[in-house]
C-alpha positions, 0 to 999 in steps of 0.5 A: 573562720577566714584562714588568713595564711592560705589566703595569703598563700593564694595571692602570692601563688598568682603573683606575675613576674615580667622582669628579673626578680631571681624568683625560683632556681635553675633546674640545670642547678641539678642536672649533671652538666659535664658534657655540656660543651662550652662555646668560647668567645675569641679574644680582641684588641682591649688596649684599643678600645680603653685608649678609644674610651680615654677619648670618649669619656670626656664626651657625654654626647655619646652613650658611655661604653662598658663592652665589646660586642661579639657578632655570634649566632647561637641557638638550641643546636649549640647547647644541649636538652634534658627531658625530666622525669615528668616530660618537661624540658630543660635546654642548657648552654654555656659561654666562655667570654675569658676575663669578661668583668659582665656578660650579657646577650642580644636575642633577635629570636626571643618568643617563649610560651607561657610557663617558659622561663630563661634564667642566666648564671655566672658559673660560681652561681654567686650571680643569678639573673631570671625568670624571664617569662613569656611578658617579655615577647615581642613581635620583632622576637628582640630580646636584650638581658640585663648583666650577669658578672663573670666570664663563664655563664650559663643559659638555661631554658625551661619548657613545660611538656604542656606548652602551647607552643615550642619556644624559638632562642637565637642569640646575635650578639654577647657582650663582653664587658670590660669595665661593669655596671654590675652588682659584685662589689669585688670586681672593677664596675660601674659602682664607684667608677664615677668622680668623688665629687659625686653626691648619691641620690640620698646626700642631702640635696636643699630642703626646698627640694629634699622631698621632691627629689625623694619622689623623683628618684623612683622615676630615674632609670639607666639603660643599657643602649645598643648592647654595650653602652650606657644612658641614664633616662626618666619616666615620665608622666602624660595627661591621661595619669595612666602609668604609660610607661613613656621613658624620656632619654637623649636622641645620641644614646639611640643605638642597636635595637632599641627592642633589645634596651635592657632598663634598671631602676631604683638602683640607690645606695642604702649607705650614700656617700656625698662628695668623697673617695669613699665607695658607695654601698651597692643597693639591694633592688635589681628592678629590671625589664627589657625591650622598647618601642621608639615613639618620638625623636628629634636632635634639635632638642636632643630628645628621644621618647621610648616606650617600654613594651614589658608590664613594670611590676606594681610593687616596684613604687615608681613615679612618672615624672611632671614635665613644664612645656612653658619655656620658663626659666627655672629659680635652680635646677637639679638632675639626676642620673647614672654617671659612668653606668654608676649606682643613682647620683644627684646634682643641683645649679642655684643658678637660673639655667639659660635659654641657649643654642649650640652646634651639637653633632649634625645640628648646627642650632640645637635648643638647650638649656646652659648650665654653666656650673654645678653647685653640688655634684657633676654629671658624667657620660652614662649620664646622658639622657637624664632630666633637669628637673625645674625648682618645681620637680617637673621636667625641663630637658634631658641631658645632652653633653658638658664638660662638667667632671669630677677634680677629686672631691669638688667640680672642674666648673665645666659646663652642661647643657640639656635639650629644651622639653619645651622645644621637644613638645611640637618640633616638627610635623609628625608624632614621630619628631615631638612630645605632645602627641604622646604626652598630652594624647587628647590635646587639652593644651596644658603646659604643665603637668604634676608627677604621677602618683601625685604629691599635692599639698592641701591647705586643708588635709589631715591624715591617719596612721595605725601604730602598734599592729605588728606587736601582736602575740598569737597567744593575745585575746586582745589589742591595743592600738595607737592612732597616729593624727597626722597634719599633712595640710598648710594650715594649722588643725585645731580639732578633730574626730576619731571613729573606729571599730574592731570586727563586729564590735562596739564603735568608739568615738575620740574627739581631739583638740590641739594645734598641730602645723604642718607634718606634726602629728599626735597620738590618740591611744584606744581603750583595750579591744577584744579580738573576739569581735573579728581581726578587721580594724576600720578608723576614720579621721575627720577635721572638725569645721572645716572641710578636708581637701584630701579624703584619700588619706583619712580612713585606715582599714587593716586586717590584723595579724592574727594567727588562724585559731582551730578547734583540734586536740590533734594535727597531722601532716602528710609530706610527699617528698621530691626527688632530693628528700635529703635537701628537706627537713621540717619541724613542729615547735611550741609558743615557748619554742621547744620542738615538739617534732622533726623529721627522721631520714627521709627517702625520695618520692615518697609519702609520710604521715605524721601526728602531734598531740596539741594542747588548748589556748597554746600556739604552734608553728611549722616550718619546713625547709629546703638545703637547696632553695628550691622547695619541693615541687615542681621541677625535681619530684612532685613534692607537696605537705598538707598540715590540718586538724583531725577533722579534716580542716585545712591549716596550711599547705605548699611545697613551691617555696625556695629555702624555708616556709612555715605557718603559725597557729593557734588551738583553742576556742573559735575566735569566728562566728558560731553561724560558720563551723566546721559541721555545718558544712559537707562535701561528698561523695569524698573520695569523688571521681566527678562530682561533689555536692555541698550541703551546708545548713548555713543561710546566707549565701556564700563564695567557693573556690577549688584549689589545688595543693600548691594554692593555684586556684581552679575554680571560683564560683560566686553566691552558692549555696548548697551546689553540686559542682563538677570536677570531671576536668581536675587530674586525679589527686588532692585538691581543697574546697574553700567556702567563705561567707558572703561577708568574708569574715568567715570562711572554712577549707575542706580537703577532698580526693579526685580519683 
């Protein structure tokens, strides 16, 4: 029997975070702080510098400023280091910055060892900003932080007692900032701080373009340049299509240590507002990373090319953005960007932009395109560096300076101009001054490229949704699903195949007839299926005489959501508590909802055991939770649960969660195969102090992997049957041995003790 939670447990236990993603909780959170000396920033002349920005703000040729910089040298000297019970080490300190909106800091030492992590927090702890880990190291040793609201803000460092290496932190510089591209909504920020006339990237943009734009905002990103100041820039895509993450900006917004650039993307409002004073809602993703690599930069064009040096994370949906070298002039043209370090906006000319050249800064003749008015929207300094996208979706140029503002809610009919992408492309003599080296690296010549990952139209193209998947009972024997017939394609589909199967169960044909255009789509219901033929459903959708240009869509394969089944007339759950048990209680309810158990007053550091009675063909759920949001292991106690059937079989364990964790599951007759239960396989001598055997009296061959109580995999052994395994490196304590069938339908968990 697969057991789908622990599967799920073990694959979230190896997600690697390289970013802020506030995954996890300062341990200083529970750590007496009192004597941890505050260092002050002094005061400085803000008067100046807002008279200073009444000047600059009409100039979007230089990045937008949003603080002062303190030239500081703070290290692990001026904070202070706890050591926890288990060895491990915590280094706390704290900076005072006085009516600071936003704090955030410049590292020229930043080089931490895997299993470190940097956390930053504002002193009501309302803002949290971390893990950093070990993936932002550069070999500089620059680090830049993304911003943390308030004016009293903590720094905590955390050190494993089994690092490889101790961690070096020096801060250069911290950077009060006046005016805020932060997240609180009460403070004065760059939330709402661009013109009315603005349009959010979501406010209707032409249904010629609404699409494209769609994708093309999950390339955009704002940038935080030289400590204080702001620029808007794009990912952009090269010929390779491999997700080099290449971020198209401005050459005037190149200021500090580009390795201390600190980048934001997807920062959208859910509740756009278009050309009005009402105030954007702020979005919900905070998709950060931080530090870059110069690669090619030119004023001619105005055009800078950086690499981002930290791993972006995979669910983050991202788009490298297609870019037209040809010099074309475009039907309209579209930008968008982050004016005045504001939540994403957008712009649009119906008009064909113009091959131009203007004196810009030192650069008597640089290459632009003119704009000569928006049509919807305006762009505003922080806008600086986004890209002017062709009527194609592909980039054309970035933004360099403008006259184009907001009058209340329309357009002052100022002028923008943006540097040429196809000037940019081979100005000058070396990889350093152009775009091709970079974007086009094994020189195949093309002028144009399409974003990655791709949005092609085909002619011919039919795609395949499943409907109905997540209305599953756990008490359900079967399931009817709903396939979605979907034309994605150019030409009208007239007919069409549907296959599925469900497990090992019987194969179903549908053949439909219609006349569906394109982006319509129908909806073919199947017979009821028996969930005793597996939890797997494959579908495959094929046109009928005429052949499908886009194969990438057709097939749906979805393990469904199927709460785990045993064969047990009792369950039992051991607890250890951590150091903080009054922060835990748990629970055990029926399908009907009525709690069938909950603990009692519970003690620190210590071990429980509980049991409960289950009934046939009913289904439970656990669940456990923490007052403080930081689980039960590993920072303040060894805490740890272990929830399995009498005989020993694994249903679920944790303890590294944040507020609440839980598991559903059903007792009754095994939905798996006969050939995979639970006496068929023995592990021993149990307890062991070296090795374990497995006999098992199954014949095919199978997987096995050791693992440990919070779901880190030790061991992954592939093919074996029947093996003798040594655990002679494994710290005494309680570890499960997983076995799944080599066609990983079936699997069963075992728990065993090293002594």
């Amino acid at each position: 029997m697969v057991n789908k939670y622990v599967l799920f447990f073990l694959l979230i236990g190896f997600t690697v975070s390289s970013q802020v993603t506030n995954e996890g909780k300062p341990i200083s959170w529970k750590l007496n702080t009192e004597d941890v000396k505050t260092i002050k920033l002094p005061s400085f002349d803000l008067e100046k510098l807002q008279r200073e920005d009444k000047i600059n703000d009409q100039n979007k040729s230089i990045p937008w400023r949003f603080g002062f910089e303190h030239q500081v040298s703070l290290g692990f000297e001026d904070g202070k280091w706890f050591e926890l019970d288990n060895g491990d080490k915590v280094w706390i300190m704290n900076i005072q910055s006085k009516d600071a909106k936003t704090m955030n800091f410049i590292f020229d030492e930043y080089h931490i060892p895997e299993g470190a992590r940097l956390y930053f927090y504002s002193d009501d702890r309302r803002d949290l900003l971390g893990a950093y880990t070990q993936t932002q190291n550069r070999d500089d040793m620059i680090f830049g932080s993304w911003l943390i609201d308030g004016d009293n803000i903590w720094i905590e460092y955390y050190e494993p007692r089994d690092a490889d290496f101790k961690g070096q932190l020096h801060i250069s510089k911290a950077i009060h900032g006046y005016r805020s591209m932060s997240d609180n909504p009460d403070l004065e920020k760059g939330l709402n701080d661009s013109g009315a006339c603005n349009q959010d990237v979501d406010c209707p943009v032409g249904s010629d373009f609404e699409d494209t734009k769609n994708q093309l905002k999950k390339s955009v990103g704002m940038v935080v340049v030289g400590g204080s100041g702001a620029c808007t820039g794009t990912l952009i895509n090269n010929t390779n299509n491999d997700e080099t993450p290449y971020f198209l900006t401005a050459n005037h917004c190149l200021g500090g240590n580009i390795g201390a650039w600190a980048f934001r993307f997807n920062w959208r409002s859910p509740n756009p507002q278009c050309a009005t004073f009402s105030n954007s809602q702020n979005g919900v993703f905070d998709q950060t990373v931080s530090g870059a690599t110069l690669r090619a930069n030119n004023a001619k064009s105005d055009m800078a090319l950086v690499e981002i040096t930290a791993p972006l994370q995979p669910n983050w949906d991202l788009v490298w953005a297609g870019w037209d070298r040809s010099g074309n002039q475009p039907n309209f043209s579209v930008g968008i960007h982050h004016p005045s370090g504001d939540i994403m906006k957008v712009c649009r000319d119906d008009d064909s932009a113009t091959q131009q050249s203007t004196q810009f800064g030192s650069e008597p003749q640089m290459q632009i395109w003119l704009i000569n008015e928006w049509e919807l929207g305006v762009t505003e300094p922080g806008s600086s560096g986004s890209a002017l996208f062709n009527q194609d979706g592909k980039i054309i140029g970035q933004l360099a300076g403008g006259t184009a503002a907001c009058s209340g809610t329309s357009d002052n009919g100022g002028l923008d101009f943006y540097g040429r992408f196809d000037v940019s492309w081979d100005y000058g003599n070396s990889s350093s001054s152009r775009l091709r080296d970079w974007l086009d690296p094994n020189n195949t010549g093309v002028s144009e490229i399409d974003q990655f990952p791709t949005t092609e139209v085909f002619n011919n193209d039919v795609a395949l949704n499943i409907l109905g998947i997540n209305d599953i009972e756990c008490l359900d024997n079967s399931i009817q699903p709903t396939f979605q017939v979907i034309n994605t394609g150019v030409n009208i589909i007239t007919s069409a195949t549907l296959t599925y199967q469900l497990g090992n169960g019987q194969q179903f044909t549908e053949n439909w007839s219609g006349n569906l255009e394109n982006g319509e789509s129908e909806e073919i219901a199947s017979p009821v299926l028996s969930l005793s033929t597996g939890t797997n459903l494959i579908a495959d959708i094929e046109i009928n005489g005429i052949t499908d240009e886009n194969l990438n869509n057709n097939t749906a394969n979805i393990e469904l959501p199927v709460s785990d089944l045993f064969d047990t007339e009792q369950v039992s759950l051991t607890l250890v508590t951590d150091n903080y048990a009054n922060e835990t209680t748990w629970e055990f309810v029926d399908s009907n909802g009525n709690v069938i158990a909950q603990n009692g007053a519970l003690s620190d550091a210590t071990s429980y055991t509980d049991f409960f009675d289950v009934n046939e063909d009913e289904c439970y759920t656990f669940r456990i939770f923490d007052a403080q949001n930081d689980g039960i292991c590993c920072f303040f106690g060894e805490g740890s649960f272990i929830l399995e059937t009498s005989e020993g079989e694994l249903i679920y364990s944790g303890g590294e969660f944040s507020d609440e964790d839980s598991v559903e599951f059903r007792i009754g007759e095994s939905l798996s195969s006969e050939d995979f239960e639970t006496e068929s396989v023995s592990i021993y001598p149990n307890p062991t102090s070296e090795f374990i055997e497995i006999s098992t009296s199954i014949e095919t061959e199978f997987d096995v992997q050791v693992f440990d109580m919070n779901g880190k995999i030790l061991m992954n052994l592939d093919n074996l049957n029947s093996n003798k395994i040594d655990l002679s490196e494994l710290a005494s304590g309680i570890y499960f041995v997983k076995l799944q069938s080599e066609n990983q339908r079936n699997s069963i968990t075992k728990k065993i003790i090293k002594k």
